[in-house]
N, C-alpha and C positions, 0 to 999 in steps of 0.2 A: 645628717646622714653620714652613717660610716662607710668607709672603704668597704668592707666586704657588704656590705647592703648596694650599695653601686655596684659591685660588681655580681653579682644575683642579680640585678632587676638587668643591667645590661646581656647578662648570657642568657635570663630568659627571652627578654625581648630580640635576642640573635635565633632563640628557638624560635620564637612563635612566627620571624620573619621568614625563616626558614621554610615553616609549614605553611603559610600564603604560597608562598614561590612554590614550593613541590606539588601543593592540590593542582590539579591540571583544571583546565577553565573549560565549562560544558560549552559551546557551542549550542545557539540554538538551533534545534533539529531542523533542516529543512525537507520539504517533501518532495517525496520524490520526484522522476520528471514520470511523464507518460511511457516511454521508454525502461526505466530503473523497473517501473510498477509491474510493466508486462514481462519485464524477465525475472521478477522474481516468482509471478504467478505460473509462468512458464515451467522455471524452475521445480517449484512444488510440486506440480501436473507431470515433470517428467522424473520422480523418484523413484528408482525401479527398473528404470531404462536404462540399457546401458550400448553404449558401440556404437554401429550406423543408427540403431532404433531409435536410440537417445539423439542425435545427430538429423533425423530428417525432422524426429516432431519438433525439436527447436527450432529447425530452421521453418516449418510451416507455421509452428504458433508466436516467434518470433515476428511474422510476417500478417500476422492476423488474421490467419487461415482457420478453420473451423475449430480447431483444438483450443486457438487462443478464449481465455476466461471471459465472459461477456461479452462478449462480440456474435449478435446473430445478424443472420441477414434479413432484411426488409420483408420478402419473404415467410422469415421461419417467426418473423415480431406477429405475423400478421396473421399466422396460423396461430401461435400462442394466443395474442389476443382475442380472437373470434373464438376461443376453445374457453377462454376466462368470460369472455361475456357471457356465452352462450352456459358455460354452468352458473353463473347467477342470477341467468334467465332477465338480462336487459332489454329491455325495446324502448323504440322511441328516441328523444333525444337525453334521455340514462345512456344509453347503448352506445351514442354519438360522442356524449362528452367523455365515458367511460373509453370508448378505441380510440380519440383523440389523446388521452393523457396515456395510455400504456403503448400507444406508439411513437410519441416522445421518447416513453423511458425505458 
């Protein structure tokens, strides 16, 4: 091997080490917490709003007030559900296991 052939493989390989080091390393994503998820859904829910208006809804959907994204109350699961069974005309125990699992979820 000659001198300048070493010294090409050596400058390349200074490049290529170069370009390891400078690619930045992804982290793997973690997810969100419960927290991070509802202010960003908050977030979206309040584009548009701006001042005190933007200002109370964060602070009630922040808090899991009715505005916040999926969150109903037991209540309003249970008038949904009885509205769901009853349009697909469930009785018996359909009707049973069917408001058991949509009151889970």
């Amino acid at each position: 091997m000659g001198k300048p052939f070493r010294l090409l493989l050596a400058a390349s390989l200074t490049v290529a080490g170069a370009l390891v080091l400078s690619t930045p390393v992804v982290a793997a994503a973690k997810p969100m917490t419960t927290q991070q998820q509802r202010m960003a859904d908050c977030n979206k829910q309040a584009a548009g709003k701006k001042g005190d208006e933007r200002k109370a809804f964060m602070k009630s959907c922040l808090k899991g007030g009715a505005a916040a994204p999926g969150k109903m109350t037991q209540q309003e699961k249970m008038k949904k559900c009885n509205a769901d069974a009853k349009a697909k005309a469930l009785k018996g125990d359909a009707r049973k296991s069917f408001m058991s699992t949509c009151l889970k979820g």
